[in-house]
C-alpha positions, -999 to +999 in steps of 0.1 A: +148+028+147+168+002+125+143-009+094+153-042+076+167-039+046+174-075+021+202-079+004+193-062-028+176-037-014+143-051-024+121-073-008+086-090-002+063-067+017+025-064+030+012-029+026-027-022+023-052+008+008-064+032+034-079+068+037-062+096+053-082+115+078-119+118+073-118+120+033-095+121+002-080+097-019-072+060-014-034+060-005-009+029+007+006+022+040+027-012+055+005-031+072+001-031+115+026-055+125+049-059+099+084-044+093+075-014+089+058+012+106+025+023+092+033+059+090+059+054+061+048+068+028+048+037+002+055+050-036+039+019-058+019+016-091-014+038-085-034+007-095-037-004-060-051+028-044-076+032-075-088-001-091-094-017-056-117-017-025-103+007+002-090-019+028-074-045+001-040-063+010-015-066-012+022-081-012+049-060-036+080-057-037+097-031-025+122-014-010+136+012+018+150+047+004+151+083+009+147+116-010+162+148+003+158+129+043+126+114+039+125+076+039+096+063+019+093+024+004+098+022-033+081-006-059+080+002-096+045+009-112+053-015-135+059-043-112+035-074-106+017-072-074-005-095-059-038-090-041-036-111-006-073-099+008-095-079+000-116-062+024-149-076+044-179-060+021-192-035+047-149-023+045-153-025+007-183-005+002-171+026+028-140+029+004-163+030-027-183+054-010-154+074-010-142+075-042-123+040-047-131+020-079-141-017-070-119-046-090-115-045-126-134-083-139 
């Protein structure tokens, strides 16, 4: 499977907060339909899986790369990110139920 790849390396992407399996920790995924396939492991600033409803959308940028094999999507911690939905409040308060922190005000 051929993944796109800009120029630079880097590029805009949609990825989104989700739980893995029945429990655990927020963690970030591409979003269905987009570029990339939602399996691939997305490596970002920890803010979005922790300050944020599980279910919130956000667009960083980011880019293809591998360690050791394993491709994964790479965005600095300290980039800008911004928050494109958040979840429907029945989505938002599953994730807090689980352990996700709602929005900072």
């Amino acid at each position: 499977m051929t993944m796109p790849v800009a120029r630079d390396g880097y590029e805009w992407i949609e990825v989104e907060s989700f739980i893995p399996g029945k429990t655990g920790a927020a963690h970030i995924r591409p979003v269905p339909g987009g570029p990339y396939p939602t399996h691939l492991r997305v490596e970002c600033s920890k803010a979005l899986s922790r300050n944020y409803p599980v279910g919130t959308r956000f667009r960083i940028r980011a880019k293809l790369t591998d360690m050791q094999g394993t491709p994964f999507l790479y965005s600095s911690w300290q980039w800008k990110y911004d928050v494109v939905a958040l979840p429907s409040r029945s989505d938002a308060e599953v994730g807090q139920t689980r352990g996700a922190k709602p929005p900072r005000r």
